[in-house]
C-alpha positions as CSV (number, residue, x, y, z in Angstrom):
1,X,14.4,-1.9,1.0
2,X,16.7,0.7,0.0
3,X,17.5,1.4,-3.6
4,X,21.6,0.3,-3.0
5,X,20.1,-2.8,-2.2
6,X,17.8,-3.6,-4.7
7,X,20.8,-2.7,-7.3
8,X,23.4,-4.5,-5.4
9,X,20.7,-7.9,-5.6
10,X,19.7,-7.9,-8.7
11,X,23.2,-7.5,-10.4
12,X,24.2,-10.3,-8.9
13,X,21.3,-12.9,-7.4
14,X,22.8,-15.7,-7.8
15,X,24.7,-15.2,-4.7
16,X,22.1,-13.6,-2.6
17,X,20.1,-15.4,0.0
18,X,16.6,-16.8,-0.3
19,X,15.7,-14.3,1.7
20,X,17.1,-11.5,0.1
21,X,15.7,-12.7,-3.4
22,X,12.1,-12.9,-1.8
23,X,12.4,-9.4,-0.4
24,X,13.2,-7.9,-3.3
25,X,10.7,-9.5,-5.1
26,X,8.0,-8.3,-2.9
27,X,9.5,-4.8,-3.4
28,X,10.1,-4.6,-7.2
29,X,6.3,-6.3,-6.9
30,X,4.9,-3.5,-5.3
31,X,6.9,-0.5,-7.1
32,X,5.2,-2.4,-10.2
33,X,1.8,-1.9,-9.2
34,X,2.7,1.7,-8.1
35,X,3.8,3.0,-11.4
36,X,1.8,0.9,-13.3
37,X,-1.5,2.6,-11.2
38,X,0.6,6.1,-11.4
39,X,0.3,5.4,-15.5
40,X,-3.1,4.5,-15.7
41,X,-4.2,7.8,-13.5
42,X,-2.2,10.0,-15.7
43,X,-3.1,8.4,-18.8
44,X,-6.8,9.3,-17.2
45,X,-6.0,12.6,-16.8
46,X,-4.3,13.2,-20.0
47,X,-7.3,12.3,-21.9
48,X,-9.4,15.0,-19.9
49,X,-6.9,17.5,-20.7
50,X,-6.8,16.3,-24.1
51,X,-10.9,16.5,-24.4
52,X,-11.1,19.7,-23.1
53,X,-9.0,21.3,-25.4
54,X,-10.4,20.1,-28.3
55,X,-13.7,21.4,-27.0
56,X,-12.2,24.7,-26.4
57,X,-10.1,24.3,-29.9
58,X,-13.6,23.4,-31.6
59,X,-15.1,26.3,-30.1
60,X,-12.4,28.7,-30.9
61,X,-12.0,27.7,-34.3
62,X,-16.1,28.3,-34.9
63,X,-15.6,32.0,-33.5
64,X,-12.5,32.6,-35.3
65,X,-13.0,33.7,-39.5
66,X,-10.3,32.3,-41.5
């Protein structure tokens, strides 16, 4: 379904067909689970990134007088 179509449905569904309304269900459904999967995978990643430099930081900061 193309994104003019999705706008164009939900601004107005009250004149839309069954049809219409159950499609773009299906397709707001599934772009739901995408970024809500994209979200935790990044969320993943950021907490490596974010581990690994506090390692390094840790390790830094030992080596480094103040």
């Amino acid at each position: 379904m193309d994104k003019n179509k999705v706008i164009e449905i939900v601004n107005d569904p009250s004149i839309k067909s069954n049809k219409d309304l159950s499609e773009c269900l299906s397709f707001l459904n599934d772009e739901f689970e995408k970024t809500k999967e994209t979200i935790v995978t990044l969320t993943k990643y950021l907490d490596g990134v974010e581990l690994s430099y506090n390692k390094i930081n840790d390790e830094l900061g030992k080596r480094v007088i103040r």
